[in-house]
N, C-alpha and C positions, 0 to 999 in steps of 0.2 A: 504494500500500500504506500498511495502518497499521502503525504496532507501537509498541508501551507497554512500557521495560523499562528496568532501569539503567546508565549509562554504567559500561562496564566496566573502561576505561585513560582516562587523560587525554585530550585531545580532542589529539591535533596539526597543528599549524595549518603549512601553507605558504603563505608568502606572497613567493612568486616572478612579480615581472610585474605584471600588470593584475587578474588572477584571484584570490582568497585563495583558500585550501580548508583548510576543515577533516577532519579525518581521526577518527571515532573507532569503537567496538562499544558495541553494545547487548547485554545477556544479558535474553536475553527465558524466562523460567521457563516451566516444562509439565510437565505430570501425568497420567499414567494407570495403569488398573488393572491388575496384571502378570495371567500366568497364576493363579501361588498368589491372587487375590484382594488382593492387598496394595498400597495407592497407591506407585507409584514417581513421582520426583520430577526432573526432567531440564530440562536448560538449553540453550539454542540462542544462538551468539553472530553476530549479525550485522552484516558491516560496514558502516560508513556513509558518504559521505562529501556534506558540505556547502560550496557555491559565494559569493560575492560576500557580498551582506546576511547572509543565514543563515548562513554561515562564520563574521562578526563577531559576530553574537549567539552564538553558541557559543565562541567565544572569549573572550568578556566573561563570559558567565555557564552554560556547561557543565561540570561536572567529574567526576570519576569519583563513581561512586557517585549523584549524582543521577540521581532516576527523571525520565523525558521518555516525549514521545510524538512519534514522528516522523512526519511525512507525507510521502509522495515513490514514486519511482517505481524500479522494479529499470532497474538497468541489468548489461549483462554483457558480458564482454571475453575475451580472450586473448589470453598469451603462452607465449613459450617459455623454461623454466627452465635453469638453468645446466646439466644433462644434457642437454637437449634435448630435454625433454617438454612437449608444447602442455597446459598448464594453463587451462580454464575460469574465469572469476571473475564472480561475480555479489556488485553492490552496490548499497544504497539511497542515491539522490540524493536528499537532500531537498528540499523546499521548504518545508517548516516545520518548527517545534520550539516544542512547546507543554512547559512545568513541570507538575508535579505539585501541584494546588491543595491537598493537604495538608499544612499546618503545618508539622504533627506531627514528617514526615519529610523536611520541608527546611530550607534557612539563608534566613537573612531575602533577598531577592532578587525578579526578575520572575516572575510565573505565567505571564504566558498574551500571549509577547512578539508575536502577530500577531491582533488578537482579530476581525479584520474575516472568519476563516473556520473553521469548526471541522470536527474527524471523524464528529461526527453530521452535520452538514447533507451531509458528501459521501454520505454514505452513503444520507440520504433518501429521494433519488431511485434506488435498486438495488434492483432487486425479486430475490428469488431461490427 
């Protein structure tokens, strides 16, 4: 999966062990037109969390509020909550984390921290 949206909380890092992980959401915006005809405006927040190298780069240079694009793959689990309800959890692992190449709307910092693969070339190859 792709998804292009702003870090929504601080990014939290664990770093227990051999493994670092970073922890953070993405609010990815969306729009459609209601019944009355009139744009509604609606937000999807999804969780992410990133492994070893890609933990580090988000560590170093993820924060809330900056726009990214992640690349990575659903993964999904389940436990059971303190009543005893088996709860679903679906989250993005990533494998990459690309910056938002505009200026405008970042701080001075890395763009494009893994440049050897991008979300157009995955995509080139998908016919649909």
């Amino acid at each position: 999966v792709v998804l292009v949206g702003k870090v929504s909380f601080e990014p939290t890092i664990v770093d227990k062990g051999a493994t670092p992980i970073a922890k953070f959401s993405l609010d990815i915006p969306s729009s459609f037109i209601g019944r009355d005809g009139q744009k509604v405006e609606t937000h999807n927040y999804v969780k992410c969390e990133a492994y070893n190298k890609v933990a580090d780069v988000v560590k170093a240079n993820v924060h809330q509020g900056d726009r990214i694009c992640v690349e990575g793959y659903l993964k999904s689990g389940k436990y059971t909550d303190k009543n005893g309800n088996n709860v679903q959890t679906l989250v993005v692992s990533a494998r990459d984390i690309r910056f938002d190449s505009d200026a405008s709307t970042q701080k001075p910092g890395p763009r494009n921290v893994f440049p050897e693969s991008s979300a157009n070339d995955m995509m080139g190859d998908m016919t649909f």
